[in-house]
N, C-alpha and C positions, 0 to 999 in steps of 0.2 A: 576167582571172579568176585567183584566184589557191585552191588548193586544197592542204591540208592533207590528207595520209596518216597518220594516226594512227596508229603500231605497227602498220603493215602488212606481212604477208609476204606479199605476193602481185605481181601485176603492175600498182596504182592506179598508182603514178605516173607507171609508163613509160607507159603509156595515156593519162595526162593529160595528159602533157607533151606524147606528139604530137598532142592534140589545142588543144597551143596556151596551155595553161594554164602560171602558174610554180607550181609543185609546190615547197613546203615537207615535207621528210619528221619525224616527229618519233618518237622512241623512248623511252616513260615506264612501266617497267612498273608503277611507285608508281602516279602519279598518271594515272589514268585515266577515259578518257569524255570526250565532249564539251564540257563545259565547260572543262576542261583543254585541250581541243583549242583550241579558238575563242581561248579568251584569248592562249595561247602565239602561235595564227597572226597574229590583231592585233596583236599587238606589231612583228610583222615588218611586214606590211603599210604599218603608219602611216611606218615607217621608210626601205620602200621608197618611195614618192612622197606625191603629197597630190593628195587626191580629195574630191569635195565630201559624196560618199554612200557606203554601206555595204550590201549585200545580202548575204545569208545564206541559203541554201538547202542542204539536204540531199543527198548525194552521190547519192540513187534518184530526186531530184524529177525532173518533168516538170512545166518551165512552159510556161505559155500564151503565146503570141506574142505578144500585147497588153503583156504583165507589165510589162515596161519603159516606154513608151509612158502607160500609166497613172499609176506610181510618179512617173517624168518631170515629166506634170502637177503631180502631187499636191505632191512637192516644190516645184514653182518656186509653185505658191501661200500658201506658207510652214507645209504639215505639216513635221515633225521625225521622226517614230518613226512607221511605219503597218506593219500587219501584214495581207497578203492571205490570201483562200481558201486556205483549206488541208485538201483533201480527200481523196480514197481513191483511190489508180490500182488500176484494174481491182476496182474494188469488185465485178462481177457474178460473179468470177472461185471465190468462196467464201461458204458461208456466215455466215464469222467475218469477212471482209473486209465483207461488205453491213454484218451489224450495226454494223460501227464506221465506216463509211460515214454509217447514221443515225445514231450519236451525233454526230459530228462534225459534222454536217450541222447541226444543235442549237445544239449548243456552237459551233463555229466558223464559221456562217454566219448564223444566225437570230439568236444572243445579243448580237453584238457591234453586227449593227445597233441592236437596241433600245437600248444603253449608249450610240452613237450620236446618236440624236434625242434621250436622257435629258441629254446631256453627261457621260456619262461613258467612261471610258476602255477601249478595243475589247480588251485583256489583249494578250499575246504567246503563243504559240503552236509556237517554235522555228526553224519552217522559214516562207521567205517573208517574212521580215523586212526593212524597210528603216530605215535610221537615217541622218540630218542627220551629218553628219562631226563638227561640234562636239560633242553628243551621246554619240556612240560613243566620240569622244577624254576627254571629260568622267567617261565613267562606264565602267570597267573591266567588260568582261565578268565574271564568275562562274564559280564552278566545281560547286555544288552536286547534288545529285541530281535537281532541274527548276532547271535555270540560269536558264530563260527565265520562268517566276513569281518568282524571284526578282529578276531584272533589272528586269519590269516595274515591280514594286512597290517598288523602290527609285526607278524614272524616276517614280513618282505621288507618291511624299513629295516626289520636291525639284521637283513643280511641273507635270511632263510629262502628256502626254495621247500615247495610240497611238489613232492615228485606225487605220480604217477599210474596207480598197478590197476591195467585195464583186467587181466586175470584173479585179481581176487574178486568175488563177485558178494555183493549182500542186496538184497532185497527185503523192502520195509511196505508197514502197509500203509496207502493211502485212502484217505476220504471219497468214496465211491460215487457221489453227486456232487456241483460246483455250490451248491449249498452250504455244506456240509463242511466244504473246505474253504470258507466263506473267512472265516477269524483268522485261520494259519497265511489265507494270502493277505490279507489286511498288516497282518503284524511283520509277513517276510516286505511288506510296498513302503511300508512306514519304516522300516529300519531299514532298508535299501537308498532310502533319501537319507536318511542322518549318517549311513554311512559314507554318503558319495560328497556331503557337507563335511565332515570329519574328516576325511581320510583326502579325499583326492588334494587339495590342495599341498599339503603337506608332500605325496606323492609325488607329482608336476614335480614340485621345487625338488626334493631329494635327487631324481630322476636327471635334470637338467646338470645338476651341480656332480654326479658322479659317471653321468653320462652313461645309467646303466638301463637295458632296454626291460630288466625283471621288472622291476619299480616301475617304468613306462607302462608297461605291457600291466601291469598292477591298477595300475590308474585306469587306463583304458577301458577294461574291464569292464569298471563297475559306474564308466558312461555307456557304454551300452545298452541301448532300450529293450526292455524283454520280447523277447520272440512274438510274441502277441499285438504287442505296442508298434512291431515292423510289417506287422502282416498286414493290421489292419491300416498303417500308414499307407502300403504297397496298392491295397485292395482302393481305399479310394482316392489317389493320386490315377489309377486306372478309370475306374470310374468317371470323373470330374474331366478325363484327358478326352474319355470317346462323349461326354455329354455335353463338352465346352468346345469341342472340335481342335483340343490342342496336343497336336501329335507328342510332343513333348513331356507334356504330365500323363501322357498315354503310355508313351516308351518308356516313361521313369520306374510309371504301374509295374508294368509286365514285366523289367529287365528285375527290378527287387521281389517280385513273388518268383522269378522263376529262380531268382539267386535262394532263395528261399525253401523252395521247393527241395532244389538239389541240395540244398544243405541237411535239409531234416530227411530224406530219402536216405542219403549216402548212411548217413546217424543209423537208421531204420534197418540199413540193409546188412552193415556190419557187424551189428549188435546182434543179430540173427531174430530179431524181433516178430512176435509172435503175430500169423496175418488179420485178429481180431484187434490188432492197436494201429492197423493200418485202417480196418475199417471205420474205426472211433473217428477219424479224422476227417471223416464226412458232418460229424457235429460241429466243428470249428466255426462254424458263423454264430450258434449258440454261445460258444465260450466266448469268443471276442467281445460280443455284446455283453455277456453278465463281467469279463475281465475291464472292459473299457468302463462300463460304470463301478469297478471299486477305484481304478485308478482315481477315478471323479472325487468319490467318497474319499480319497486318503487327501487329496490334492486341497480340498475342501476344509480340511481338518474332522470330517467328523470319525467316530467311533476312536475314542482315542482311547480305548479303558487299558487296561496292562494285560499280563500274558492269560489268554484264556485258553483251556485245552482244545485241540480240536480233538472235533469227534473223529472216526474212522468207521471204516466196513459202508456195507448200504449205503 
């Protein structure tokens, strides 16, 4: 195992080290975040010996015992890039924690099957990552604002597919108030647009020219407005329908939140999801309103500083 302490003044490495780990320290007050992190550390690793495979987890995860075991499989049947469950530890623990419980539960467990039986490709995610050693040697980490959409959609142009594995399961912790997680969704809204300026276009065209639905289904993707950005389009298309007397943007309301509904339900129900993240979902008028004004703030241009940690817990 090998872990990377990113400009840390604390006690990570000596911890890690006695739990067995080689401990790379690195010190960049330029170049910071994550993706800075990962690329710097691979570089050592590939250097230090030669390994067939590559996992990636986050310094808070909790995997599941199985995890390996799974991946193991998956690999020797000749997957390359597969990205696991990637869920909420202690989702029942908050109410900001449940709701992003169920979004992710959506996104990160319901979506990637269906791309799945579509043939298309399962996205990356961050944490839970596993990659073919060629692969990871082949294609240099990133350093962007979501490293990990960018990294996919780079492995989709030249050919790659990220499978799958609803059974390996890891759970990370998230930011317990929408406060709190305030910076982390600034910085995923802000790289979410430079990668859909980046990337899609390039997509389209490859897409068209080899006539392949991965690439399509790639592109598509990442025009997708976030689950939040539907609901609340849903909510006042409803609204405006029964206050303008226009059955139309009345039926458009209802037929997209109930499309909505059953989509994050089914997610809910599969997942086996704990029934205090079903209750979280009674806040949702709260989150829309604090999520509808960052989109403003990203849209705006403001807070544009570079990668700041978020906090976690409380």
């Amino acid at each position: 195992m090998y872990v990377v302490a990113d400009n840390c003044s604390d006690s990570t490495a000596m911890l890690a080290r006695q739990m067995g780990a080689t401990v790379f320290e690195r010190f960049d007050s330029e170049r910071r975040g994550k993706g800075y992190a990962l690329s710097w550390l691979l570089e050592r690793v590939w250097a230090d010996g030669d390994y067939d495979a590559l996992v990636i987890f986050d310094a808070d995860t909790v995997v599941d015992p199985a995890f390996l075991r799974v991946m193991d499989a998956r690999l020797a049947r000749g997957e390359r890039v597969i990205q696991s469950y990637y869920t909420v530890r202690d989702a029942e623990a908050s109410h900001g924690a449940g709701l992003r419980a169920a979004a992710l539960t959506a996104v990160h467990f319901l979506r990637p099957q269906g791309r799945e039986v579509l043939g298309g490709s399962a996205g990356l995610k961050g944490n839970g990552m596993v990659f073919a050693a060629e692969i990871a040697k082949a294609h240099p980490w990133p350093a962007s604002l979501t490293e990990d959409i960018e990294y996919h959609l780079e492995l989709v142009l030249a050919g790659e597919r990220v499978r799958f594995a609803p059974d390996a399961v890891i759970a990370a912790e998230m930011p317990g108030t929408l406060g709190a997680s305030d910076t982390q969704n600034m910085r995923w809204e802000r790289g979410r647009i430079e990668m859909v300026r980046r990337f899609v276009p390039q997509l389209l065209a490859a897409a068209l020219r080899k006539r392949s639905f991965l690439l399509l289904d790639a592109a598509i993707d990442q025009l997708i407005p976030p689950l939040s950005l539907l609901v609340a389009g849903g909510s006042g298309a409803l609204i405006l329908g029964l206050v303008l007397g226009s059955a139309t943007a009345a039926w458009l309301g209802a037929t997209t939140l109930l499309g909505l509904a059953l989509y994050l339900f089914t997610g809910l129900v599969l997942a086996r999801a704990p029934g205090r993240v079903y209750l979280a979902l009674l806040y949702t008028p709260l989150y829309l309103v604090w999520k509808i004004g960052l989109y403003l703030r990203v849209l705006a241009g403001r807070d544009r500083q570079g990668w700041v940690r978020t906090a976690r817990g409380g």
